[in-house]
C-alpha positions in Angstrom: 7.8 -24.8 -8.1 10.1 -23.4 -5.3 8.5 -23.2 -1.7 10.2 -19.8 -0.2 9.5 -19.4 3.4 11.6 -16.4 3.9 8.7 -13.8 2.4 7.6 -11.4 5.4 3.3 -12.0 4.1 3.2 -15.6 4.0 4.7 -18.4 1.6 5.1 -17.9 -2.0 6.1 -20.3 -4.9 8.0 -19.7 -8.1 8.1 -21.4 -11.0 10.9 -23.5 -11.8 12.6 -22.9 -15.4 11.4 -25.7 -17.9 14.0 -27.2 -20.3 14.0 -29.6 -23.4 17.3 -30.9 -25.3 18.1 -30.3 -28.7 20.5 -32.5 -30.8 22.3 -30.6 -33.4 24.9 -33.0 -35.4 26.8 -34.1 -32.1 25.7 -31.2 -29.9 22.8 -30.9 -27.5 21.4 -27.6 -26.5 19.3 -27.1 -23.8 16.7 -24.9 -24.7 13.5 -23.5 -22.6 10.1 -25.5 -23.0 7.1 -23.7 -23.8 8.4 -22.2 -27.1 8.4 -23.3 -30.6 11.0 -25.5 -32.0 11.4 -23.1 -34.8 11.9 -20.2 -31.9 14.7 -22.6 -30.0 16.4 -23.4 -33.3 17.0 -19.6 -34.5 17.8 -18.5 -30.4 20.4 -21.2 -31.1 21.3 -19.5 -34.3 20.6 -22.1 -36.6 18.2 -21.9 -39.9 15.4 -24.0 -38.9 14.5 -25.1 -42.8 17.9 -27.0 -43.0 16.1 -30.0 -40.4 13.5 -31.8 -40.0 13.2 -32.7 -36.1 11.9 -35.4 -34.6 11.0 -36.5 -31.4 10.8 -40.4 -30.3 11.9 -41.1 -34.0 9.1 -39.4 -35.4 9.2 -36.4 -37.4 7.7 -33.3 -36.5 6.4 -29.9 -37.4 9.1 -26.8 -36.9 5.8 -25.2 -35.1 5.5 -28.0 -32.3 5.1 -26.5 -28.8 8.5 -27.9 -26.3 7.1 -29.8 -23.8 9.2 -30.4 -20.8 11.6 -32.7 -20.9 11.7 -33.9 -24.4 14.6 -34.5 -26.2 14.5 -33.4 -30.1 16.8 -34.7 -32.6 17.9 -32.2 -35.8 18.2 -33.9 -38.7 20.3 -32.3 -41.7 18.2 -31.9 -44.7 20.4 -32.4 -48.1 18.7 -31.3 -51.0 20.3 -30.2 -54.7 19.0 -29.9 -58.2 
């Protein structure tokens, strides 16, 4: 939260944004906590059925709420038949 003293009534505070990392292949996006990684992947443009994701090396559901902070690894599904 940010302390702002300049209000006329009184002290106020206001959120600070929250962010998490995505890794991509070699890029990392920052994208806002709170949301889905599902939501992130497809604001990021990206189908989120072609990963799974994990987080600490451990995979993940695409329906996992972004907690502050964390950093999520993409990992390219290959599949044929």
């Amino acid at each position: 939260m940010v302390l702002d003293k300049n209000q006329n009534k009184g002290i106020f505070f206001y959120p600070l944004a929250m962010s998490a990392k995505i890794t991509i292949g070699s890029k990392e996006h920052e994208v806002s906590s709170g949301q889905t990684i599902c939501d992130a992947v497809h604001s990021l443009r990206f189908s989120p059925d072609a990963f799974i994701f994990m987080i600490s090396d451990k995979p993940v559901p695409m329906d996992t709420q972004i907690s502050d902070g964390v950093q999520i690894k993409a990992v390219k599904v290959a599949s044929g038949g």
